[in-house]
N, C-alpha and C positions, 0 to 999 in steps of 0.2 A: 945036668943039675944047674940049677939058677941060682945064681948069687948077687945080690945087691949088699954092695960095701960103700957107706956113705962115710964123711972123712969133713974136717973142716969146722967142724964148733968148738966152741972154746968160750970163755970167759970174755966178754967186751962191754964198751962203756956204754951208759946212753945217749944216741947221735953215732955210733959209732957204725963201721958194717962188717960184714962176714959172708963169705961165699962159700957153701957147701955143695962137698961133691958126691956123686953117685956114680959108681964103676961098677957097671953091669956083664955081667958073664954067663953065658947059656941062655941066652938070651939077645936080639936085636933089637935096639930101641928105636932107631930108627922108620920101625914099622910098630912100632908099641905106644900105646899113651903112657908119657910120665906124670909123673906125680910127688908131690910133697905135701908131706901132712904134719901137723903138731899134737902133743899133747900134754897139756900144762898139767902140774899136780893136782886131783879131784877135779878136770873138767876133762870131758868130751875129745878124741881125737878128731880136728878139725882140717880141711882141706885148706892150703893158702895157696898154692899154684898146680896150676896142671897145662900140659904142650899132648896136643893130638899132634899125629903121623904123620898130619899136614900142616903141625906148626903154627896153630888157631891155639892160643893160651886162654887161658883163666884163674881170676884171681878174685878173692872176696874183696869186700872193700874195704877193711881192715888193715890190708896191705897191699891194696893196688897204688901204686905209684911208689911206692917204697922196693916193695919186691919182683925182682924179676928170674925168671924161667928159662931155662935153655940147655941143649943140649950138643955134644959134638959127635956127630954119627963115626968121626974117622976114629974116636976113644972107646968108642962104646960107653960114654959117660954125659950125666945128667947134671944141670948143675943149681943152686940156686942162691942168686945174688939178692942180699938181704942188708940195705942202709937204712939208716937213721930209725937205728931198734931203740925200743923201750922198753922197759920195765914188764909188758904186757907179751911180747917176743918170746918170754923165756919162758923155754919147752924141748922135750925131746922133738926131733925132728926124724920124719923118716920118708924115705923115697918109696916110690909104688910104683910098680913097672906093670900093665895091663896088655898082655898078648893079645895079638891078631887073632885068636882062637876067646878069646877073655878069660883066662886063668891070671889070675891077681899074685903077684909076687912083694913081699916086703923087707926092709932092710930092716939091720938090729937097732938104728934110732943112732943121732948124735944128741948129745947134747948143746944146747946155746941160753948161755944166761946171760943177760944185760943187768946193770949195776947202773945203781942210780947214782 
């Protein structure tokens, strides 16, 4: 059984950062594409970073240079380092773990709200 427990949101200021974590089980992420996705109240769940198997990121450009992507294969955990958030940031957040076979797994969302 796969489990993605994502951990790390909280309440921050604007300018401020926050790194969230994704602890994956029943599953190797190491050989899986990760993923982090948002979705603000009444809009779209949107992609802000994702790392292939081989460690090639991507990032919109809404939050490239702000957010960064990474993973530690000896945790089994996915992470996502997020500075100088605004107002625009706050969103449930959630990890996405895409198997070597492509079955799509999702975590239950943190929350991250920035405060102006």
């Amino acid at each position: 059984q796969v489990q993605l427990v994502e951990s790390g949101g909280g309440l921050v200021q604007a300018g401020g950062s926050l790194r969230l974590s994704c602890a994956a089980s029943g599953i190797t992420i190491s050989i899986s594409t990760i993923g982090w996705y948002r979705q603000a109240p009444g809009k779209q769940r949107e992609m802000v970073a994702t790392i292939s198997r081989y460690g090639r990121t991507n990032y919109p450009d809404s939050v490239k240079g702000r957010f960064t992507i990474s993973r530690d294969n000896t945790k089994n955990t996915a992470y996502l380092q997020m500075s100088s958030l605004d107002a625009e940031d706050t969103a449930v957040y959630y990890c996405n773990v895409v198997s070597p076979m492509g079955l799509t797994y999702w975590g239950q969302g943190t929350q991250v709200t920035v405060s102006s």
